[in-house]
C-alpha positions in Angstrom: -10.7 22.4 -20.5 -10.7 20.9 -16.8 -7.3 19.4 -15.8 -6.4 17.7 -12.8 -3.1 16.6 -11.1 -2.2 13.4 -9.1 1.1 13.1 -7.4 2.1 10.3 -6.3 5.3 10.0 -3.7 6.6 7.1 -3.2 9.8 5.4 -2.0 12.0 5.2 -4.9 11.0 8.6 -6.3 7.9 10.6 -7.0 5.6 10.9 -10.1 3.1 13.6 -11.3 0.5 13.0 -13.9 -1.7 15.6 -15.4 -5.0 14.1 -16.1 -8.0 15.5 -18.4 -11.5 14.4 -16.5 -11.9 11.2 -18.2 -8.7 10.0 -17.1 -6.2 10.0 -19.5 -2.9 11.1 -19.7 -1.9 14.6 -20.5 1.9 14.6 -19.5 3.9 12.8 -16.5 6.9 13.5 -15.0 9.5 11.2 -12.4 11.9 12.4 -10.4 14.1 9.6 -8.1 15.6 10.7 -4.8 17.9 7.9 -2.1 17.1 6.4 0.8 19.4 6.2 3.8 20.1 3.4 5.9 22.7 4.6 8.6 22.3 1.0 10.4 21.3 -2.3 9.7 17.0 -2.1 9.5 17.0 1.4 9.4 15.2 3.3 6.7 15.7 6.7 6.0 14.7 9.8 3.3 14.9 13.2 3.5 11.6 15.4 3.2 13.9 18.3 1.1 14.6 15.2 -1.5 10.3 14.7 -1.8 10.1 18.4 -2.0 12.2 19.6 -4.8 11.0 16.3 -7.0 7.4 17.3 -6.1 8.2 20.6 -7.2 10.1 19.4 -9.9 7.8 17.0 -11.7 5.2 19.7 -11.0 6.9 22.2 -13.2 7.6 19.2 -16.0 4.2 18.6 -16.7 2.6 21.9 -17.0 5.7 22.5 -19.7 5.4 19.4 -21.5 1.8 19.9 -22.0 2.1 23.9 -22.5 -1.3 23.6 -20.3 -2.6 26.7 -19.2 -2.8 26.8 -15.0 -5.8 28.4 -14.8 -7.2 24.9 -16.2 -5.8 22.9 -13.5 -8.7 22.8 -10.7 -7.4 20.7 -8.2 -4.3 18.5 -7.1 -4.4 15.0 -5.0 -1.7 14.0 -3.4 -0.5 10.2 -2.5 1.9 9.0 -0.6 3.8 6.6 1.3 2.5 5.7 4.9 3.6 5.7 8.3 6.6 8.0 7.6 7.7 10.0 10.9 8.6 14.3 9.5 9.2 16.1 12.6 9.5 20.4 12.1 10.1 22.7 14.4 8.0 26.4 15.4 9.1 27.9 12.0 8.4 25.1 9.8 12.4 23.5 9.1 13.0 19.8 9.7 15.0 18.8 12.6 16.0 15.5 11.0 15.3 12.7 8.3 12.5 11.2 8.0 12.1 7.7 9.6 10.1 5.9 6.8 7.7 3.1 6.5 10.0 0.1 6.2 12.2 0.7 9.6 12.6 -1.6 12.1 14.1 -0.2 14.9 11.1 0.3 17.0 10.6 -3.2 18.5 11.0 -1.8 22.1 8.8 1.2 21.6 5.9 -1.1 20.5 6.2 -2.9 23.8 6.5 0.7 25.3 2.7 1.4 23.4 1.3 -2.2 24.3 2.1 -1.5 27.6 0.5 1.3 28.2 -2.5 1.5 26.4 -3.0 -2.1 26.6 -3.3 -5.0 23.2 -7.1 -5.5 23.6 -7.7 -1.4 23.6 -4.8 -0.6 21.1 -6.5 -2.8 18.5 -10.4 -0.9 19.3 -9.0 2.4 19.0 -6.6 1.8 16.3 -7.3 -1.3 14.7 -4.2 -2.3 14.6 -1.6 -4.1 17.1 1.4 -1.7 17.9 3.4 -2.3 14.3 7.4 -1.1 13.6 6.2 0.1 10.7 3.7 2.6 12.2 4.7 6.2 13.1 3.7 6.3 17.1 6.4 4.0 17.6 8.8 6.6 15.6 7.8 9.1 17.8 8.6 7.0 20.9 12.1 6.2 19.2 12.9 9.6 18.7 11.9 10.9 22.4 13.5 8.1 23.5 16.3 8.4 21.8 17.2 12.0 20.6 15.1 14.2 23.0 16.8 17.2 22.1 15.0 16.9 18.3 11.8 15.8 20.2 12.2 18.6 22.5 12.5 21.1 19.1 8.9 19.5 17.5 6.3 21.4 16.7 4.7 20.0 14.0 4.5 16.0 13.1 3.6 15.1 9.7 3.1 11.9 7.0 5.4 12.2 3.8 2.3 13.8 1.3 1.3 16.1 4.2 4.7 17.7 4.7 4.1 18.3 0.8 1.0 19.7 1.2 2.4 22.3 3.9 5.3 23.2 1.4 2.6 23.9 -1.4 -0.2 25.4 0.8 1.8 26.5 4.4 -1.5 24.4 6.0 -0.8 21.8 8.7 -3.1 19.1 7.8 -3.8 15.1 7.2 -6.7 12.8 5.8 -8.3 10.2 7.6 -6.3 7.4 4.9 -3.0 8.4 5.8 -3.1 9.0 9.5 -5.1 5.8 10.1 -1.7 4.0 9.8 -0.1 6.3 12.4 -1.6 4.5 15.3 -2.9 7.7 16.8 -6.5 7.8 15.2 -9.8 6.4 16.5 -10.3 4.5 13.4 -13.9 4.0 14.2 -14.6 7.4 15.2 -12.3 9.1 12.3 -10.6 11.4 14.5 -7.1 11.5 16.5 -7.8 9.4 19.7 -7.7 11.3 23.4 -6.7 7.7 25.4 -4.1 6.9 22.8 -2.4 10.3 23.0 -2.5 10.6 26.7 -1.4 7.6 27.5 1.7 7.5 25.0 2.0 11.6 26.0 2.2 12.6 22.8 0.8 16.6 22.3 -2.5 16.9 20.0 -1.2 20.6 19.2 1.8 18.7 17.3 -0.4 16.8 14.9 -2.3 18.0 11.9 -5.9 18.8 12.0 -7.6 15.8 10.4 -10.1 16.0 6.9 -11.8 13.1 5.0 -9.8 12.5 1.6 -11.7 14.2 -1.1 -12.4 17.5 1.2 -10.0 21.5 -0.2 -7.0 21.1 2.9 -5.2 24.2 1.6 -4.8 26.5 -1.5 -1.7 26.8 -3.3 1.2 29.6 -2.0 2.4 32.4 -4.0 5.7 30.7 -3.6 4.5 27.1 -4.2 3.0 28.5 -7.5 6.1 30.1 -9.0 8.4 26.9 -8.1 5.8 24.5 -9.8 4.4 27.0 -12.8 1.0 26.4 -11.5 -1.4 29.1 -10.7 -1.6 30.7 -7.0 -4.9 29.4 -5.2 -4.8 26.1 -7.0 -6.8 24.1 -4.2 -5.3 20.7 -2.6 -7.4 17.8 -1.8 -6.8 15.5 1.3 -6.0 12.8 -0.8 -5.2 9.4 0.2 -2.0 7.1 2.1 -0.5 4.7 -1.2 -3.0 1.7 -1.0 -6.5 4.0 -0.4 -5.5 6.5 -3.4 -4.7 2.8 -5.8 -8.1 1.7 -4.4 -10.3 5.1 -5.8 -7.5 4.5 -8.9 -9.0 1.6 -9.3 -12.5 1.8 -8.7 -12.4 0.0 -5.2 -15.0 2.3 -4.1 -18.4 0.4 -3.2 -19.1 -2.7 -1.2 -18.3 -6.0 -2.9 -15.3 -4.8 -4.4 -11.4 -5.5 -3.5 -8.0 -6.1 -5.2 -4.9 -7.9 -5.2 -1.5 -6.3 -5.3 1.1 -8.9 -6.1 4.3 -6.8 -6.2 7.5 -7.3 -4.0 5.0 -7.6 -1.1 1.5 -9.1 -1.7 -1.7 -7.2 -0.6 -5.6 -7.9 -0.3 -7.4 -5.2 -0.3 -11.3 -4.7 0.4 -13.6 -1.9 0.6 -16.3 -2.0 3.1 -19.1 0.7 4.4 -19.7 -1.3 7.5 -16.5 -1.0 10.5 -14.7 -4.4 10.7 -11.8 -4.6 12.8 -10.0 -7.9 13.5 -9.7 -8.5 17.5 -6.8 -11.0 16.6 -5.0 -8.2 14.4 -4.2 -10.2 11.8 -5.4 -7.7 9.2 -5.4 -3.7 8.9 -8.7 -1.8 9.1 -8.2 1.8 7.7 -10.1 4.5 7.5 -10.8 4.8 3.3 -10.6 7.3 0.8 -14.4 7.2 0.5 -15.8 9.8 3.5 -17.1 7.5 6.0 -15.9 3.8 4.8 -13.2 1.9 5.6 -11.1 -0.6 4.2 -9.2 -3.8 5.2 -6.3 -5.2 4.1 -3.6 -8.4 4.4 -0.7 -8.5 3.7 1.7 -11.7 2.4 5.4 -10.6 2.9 6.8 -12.3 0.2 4.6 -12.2 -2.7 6.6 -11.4 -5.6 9.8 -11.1 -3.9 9.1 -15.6 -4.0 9.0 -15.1 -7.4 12.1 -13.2 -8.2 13.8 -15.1 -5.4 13.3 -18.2 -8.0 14.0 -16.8 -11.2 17.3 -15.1 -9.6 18.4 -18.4 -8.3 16.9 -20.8 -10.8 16.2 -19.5 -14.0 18.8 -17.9 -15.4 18.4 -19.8 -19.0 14.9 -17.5 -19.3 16.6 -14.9 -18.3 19.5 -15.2 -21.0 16.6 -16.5 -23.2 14.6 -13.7 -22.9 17.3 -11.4 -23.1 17.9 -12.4 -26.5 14.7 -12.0 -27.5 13.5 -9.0 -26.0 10.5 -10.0 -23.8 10.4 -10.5 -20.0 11.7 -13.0 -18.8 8.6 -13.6 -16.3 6.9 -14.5 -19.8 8.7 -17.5 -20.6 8.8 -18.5 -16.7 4.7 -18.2 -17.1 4.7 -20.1 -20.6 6.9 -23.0 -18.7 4.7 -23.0 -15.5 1.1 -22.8 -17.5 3.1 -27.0 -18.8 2.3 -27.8 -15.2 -1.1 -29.3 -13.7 -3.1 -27.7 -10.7 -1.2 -28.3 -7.8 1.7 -28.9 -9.1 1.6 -32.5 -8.8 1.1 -32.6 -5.0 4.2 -30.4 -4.4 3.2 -27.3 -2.4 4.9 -24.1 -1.5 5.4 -21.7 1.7 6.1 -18.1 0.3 7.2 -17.4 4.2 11.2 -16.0 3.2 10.5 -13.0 5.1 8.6 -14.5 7.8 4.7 -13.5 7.7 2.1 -10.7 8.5 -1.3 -12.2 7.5 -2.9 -14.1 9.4 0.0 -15.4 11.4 1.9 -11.8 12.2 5.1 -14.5 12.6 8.3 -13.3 12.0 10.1 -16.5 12.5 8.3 -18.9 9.6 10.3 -19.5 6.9 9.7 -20.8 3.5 9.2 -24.4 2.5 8.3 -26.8 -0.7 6.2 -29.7 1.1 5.5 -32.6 -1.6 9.3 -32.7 -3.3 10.1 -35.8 -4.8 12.2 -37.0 -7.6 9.8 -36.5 -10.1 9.3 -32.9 -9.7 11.2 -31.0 -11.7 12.1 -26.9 -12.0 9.0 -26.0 -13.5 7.2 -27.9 -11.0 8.9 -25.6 -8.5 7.9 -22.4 -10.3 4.2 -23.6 -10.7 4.2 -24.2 -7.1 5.9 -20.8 -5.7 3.2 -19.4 -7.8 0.3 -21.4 -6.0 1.6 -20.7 -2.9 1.7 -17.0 -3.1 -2.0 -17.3 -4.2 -2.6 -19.8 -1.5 -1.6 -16.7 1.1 -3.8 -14.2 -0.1 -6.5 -16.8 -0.1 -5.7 -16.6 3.7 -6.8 -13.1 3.5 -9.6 -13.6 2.0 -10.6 -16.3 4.3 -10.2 -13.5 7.4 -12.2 -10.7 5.5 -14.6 -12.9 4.8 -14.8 -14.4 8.5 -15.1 -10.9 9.7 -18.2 -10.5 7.2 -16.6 -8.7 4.4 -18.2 -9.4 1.1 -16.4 -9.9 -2.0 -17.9 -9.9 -5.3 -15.7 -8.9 -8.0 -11.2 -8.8 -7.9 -9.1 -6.9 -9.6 -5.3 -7.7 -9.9 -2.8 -5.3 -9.9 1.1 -5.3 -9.7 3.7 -7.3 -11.4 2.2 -10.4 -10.9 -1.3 -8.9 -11.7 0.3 -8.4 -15.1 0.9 -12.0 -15.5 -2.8 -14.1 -17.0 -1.7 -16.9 -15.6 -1.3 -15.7 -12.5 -4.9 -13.9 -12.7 -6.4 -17.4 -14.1 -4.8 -18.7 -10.3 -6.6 -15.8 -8.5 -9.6 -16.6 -10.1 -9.0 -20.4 -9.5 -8.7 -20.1 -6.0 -10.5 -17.3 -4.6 -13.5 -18.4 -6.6 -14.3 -15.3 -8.2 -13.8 -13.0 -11.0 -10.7 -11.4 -12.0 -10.3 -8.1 -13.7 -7.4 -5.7 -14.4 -8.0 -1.7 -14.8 -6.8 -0.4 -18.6 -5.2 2.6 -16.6 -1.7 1.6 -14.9 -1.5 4.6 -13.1 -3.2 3.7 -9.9 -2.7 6.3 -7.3 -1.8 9.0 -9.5 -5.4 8.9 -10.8 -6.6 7.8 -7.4 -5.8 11.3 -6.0 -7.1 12.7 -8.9 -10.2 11.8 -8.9 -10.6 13.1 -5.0 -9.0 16.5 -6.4 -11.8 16.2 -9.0 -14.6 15.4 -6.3 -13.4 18.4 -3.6 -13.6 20.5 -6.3 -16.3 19.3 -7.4 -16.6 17.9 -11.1 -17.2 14.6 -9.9 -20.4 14.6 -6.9 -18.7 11.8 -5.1 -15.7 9.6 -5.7 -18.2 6.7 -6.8 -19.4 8.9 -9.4 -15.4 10.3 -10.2 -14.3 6.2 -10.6 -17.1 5.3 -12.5 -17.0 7.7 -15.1 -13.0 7.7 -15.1 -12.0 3.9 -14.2 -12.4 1.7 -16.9 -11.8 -2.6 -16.7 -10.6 -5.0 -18.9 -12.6 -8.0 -19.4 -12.7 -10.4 -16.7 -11.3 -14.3 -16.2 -13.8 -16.7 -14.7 -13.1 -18.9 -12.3 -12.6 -22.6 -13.9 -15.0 -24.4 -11.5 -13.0 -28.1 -12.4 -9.8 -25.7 -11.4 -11.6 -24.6 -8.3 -12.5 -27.4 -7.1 -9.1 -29.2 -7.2 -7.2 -25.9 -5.2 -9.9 -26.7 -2.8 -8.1 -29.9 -2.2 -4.9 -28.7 -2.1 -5.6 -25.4 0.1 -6.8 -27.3 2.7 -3.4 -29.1 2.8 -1.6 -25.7 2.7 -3.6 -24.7 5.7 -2.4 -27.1 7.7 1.4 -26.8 7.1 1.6 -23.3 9.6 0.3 -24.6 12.3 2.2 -28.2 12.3 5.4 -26.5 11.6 5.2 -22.6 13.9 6.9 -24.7 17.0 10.1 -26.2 14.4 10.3 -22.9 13.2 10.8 -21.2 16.9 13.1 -23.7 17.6 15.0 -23.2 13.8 15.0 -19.6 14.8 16.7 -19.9 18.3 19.6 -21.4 16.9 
């Protein structure tokens, strides 16, 4: 029997599923670590935490499924993006890592606009200079601490400082280090301008492979801490959102999804380069060797949503607690009582200002419409619309930049939610489906483990014979129709309101 591992490291903690080749489960295993925040928008984890869970949930699975390591033929790892690990010459880390979600950078991304330029930034990288990014970590910490910077030998994304504990190789995929703001995105490679003119040293970053491609085998150490077998090859694998894509099936032109978690994200796989001059959307390098993806983001997606039922609902929540369901399913039986739009009451999901398309950290949120007939489940029908509203705005820049979209599928809380789907459908005018598997990048990564090793001949071929769909919700064209109505309304509000919001913000 053929096994395959996907690890998945993310923020809160990091989980490893062992997967037979069709996909399904064999074992899984968590393992929760902190996060530090020293000052007020910093973030903070450290890369000994991600190491001993790796290690950890490793070692759970091959002894909860008493599976034999010579039948494990490959591992994929996933991880969370844009996270600065800094090592010195013998391989120790200097300090924690900075992750994704800090925000001290804001002076460093002036630092990289101003030298390499906004207009050139966004060709090489694709992206304007971000505080989320890792070349503006870098900056921070030279700026800031030079005697650590002065120490560095090695800089490395969260999965890839895992991948040099398990295989002692220095190396990256084209996913991951796409949101570093280093690589030529359209070339696939780490960018001479860029590094020059930020003076950053090539020799300290990992040499660069496409996601499903062997990066390293498995140490002698690595193998007795986990219980897998020595030589056990590592995949690339893929940053968080490219390895959910491939576990998915996100793979081929037409197709994208929609993350409605705490944050709300579009998602959509192309084969032809698409970058945004205006930056109001990501272009990534993709999990698939030579594709990209692009993505938008909405800041408060389901974070509107809990914002409401923490604040508003808390009879469904005492409701529900007596019962034993969620209470999000009695919030979506309430909201389903409600017409399309909400009887003309509309909703801006802008609490934490906004990333797509108006990169605007000032907008706040707003119901437009309120009047004294509206009542609390009018207000819940509409925080849902406006979410979906948002992400139409993504869709309405891929699509502007000639990105196709023929087929959705929802994922996330919200994803979880048919009403919510029936929205998507509603307003983006398209199909709506939902994957059976709910283990995303796990089996992302596992599927490229299965392609570099080859059981799979491409990641097409892994997804399609591994990724299976639940039956989609059609668009309700008289549903359609009226969003129409009421989008075009919503579209409006930004721009009439960005000036009251720079002046709300200044006081």
């Amino acid at each position: 029997m053929s096994l395959l591992i996907g690890v998945d490291l993310g923020t809160s903690g990091t989980k490893t599923v062992l997967f037979k080749t069709d996909g399904s489960v064999v074992a899984s295993s968590t393992i929760e670590y902190p996060l530090y925040q020293p000052q007020n928008g910093w973030a903070e984890q450290d890369p000994s935490d991600w190491w001993r869970a790796v290690y950890g949930t490793m070692k759970a699975v091959v002894e909860k499924s008493n599976a034999d390591p010579s039948d494990i033929k490959g591992i994929g790892l996933s991880g969370q993006m844009h996270g600065l690990v800094m090592l010195d010459k013998g391989g120790n880390i200097l300090r924690r890592s900075i992750i994704w979600c800090d925000q001290r950078t804001a002076e460093e991304c002036e630092e990289i606009t101003g030298k390499v330029g906004a207009k050139k930034l966004i060709q090489i990288t694709a992206n304007p200079a971000l505080t989320g990014f890792t070349a503006s970590k870098i900056l921070w910490v030279r700026n800031h601490e030079p005697d650590i910077y002065g120490k560095c030998a090695h800089i490395l994304l969260p999965k890839d400082y895992i991948r040099y504990m398990l295989t002692g190789e220095f190396a990256t995929e084209v996913s991951d280090a796409s949101g570093m703001q280093l690589l030529d995105i359209p070339h696939r490679c780490w960018s001479a301008e860029v590094l020059e003119k930020l003076d950053i040293d090539k020799s300290m970053l990992a040499e660069v492979y496409e996601s499903p491609e062997i990066t390293g085998k498995m140490t002698r150490q690595a193998a007795e801490l986990t219980g897998l077998k020595q030589g056990t090859p590592v995949v690339g694998g893929a940053g968080d959102n490219a390895a959910a894509a491939v576990g998915t099936g996100t793979v081929e032109d037409g197709r994208a999804f929609t993350t409605i978690g705490t944050s709300g994200v579009v998602f959509a796989h192309t084969s032809k380069l698409c970058i945004d001059p205006k930056g109001r959307v990501h272009t990534f390098c993709c999990a698939v060797p030579g594709a990209w993806h692009v993505m938008g983001v909405t800041q408060g997606a389901g974070l509107s949503l809990k914002w409401f039922r923490d604040n508003f609902c808390h009879e469904e929540m005492h409701t529900a607690d007596g019962l034993g369901v969620d209470p999000y399913y009695l919030m979506d039986k309430e909201a389903a009582r409600i017409p399309v739009g909400s009887d003309r009451l509309l909703y801006l999901p802008y609490l934490m200002g906004e990333r797509t398309p108006h990169l605007d950290p000032d907008c706040r949120g707003v119901f437009f419409g309120l009047s004294a007939r509206h009542t609390r489940q009018h207000l819940l029908r509409a925080v849902m619309e406006g979410v979906t509203f948002s992400q139409r705005d993504s869709i309405e820049v891929l699509r502007e930049m000639g990105v196709t979209i023929t087929e959705m599928l929802a994922c996330g809380g919200g994803g979880s939610s048919p009403l919510w789907r029936q929205m998507l459908a509603d307003v983006y005018e398209c199909p709506v489906k939902t994957v059976v598997s709910k283990e995303g990048p796990a089996l992302g990564v596992a599927v490229l483990a299965g392609t570099g090793t080859g059981i799979y001949s491409s990641v097409q071929e892994g997804c399609r014979q591994v990724i299976k769909t639940n039956p989609s919700q059609e668009p309700v064209k008289e549903n359609s129709a009226e969003y129409r109505k009421f989008y075009e309304i919503y579209r409006g509000l930004y721009p009439a309101l960005r000036q009251n919001w720079k002046d709300l913000a200044k006081l």
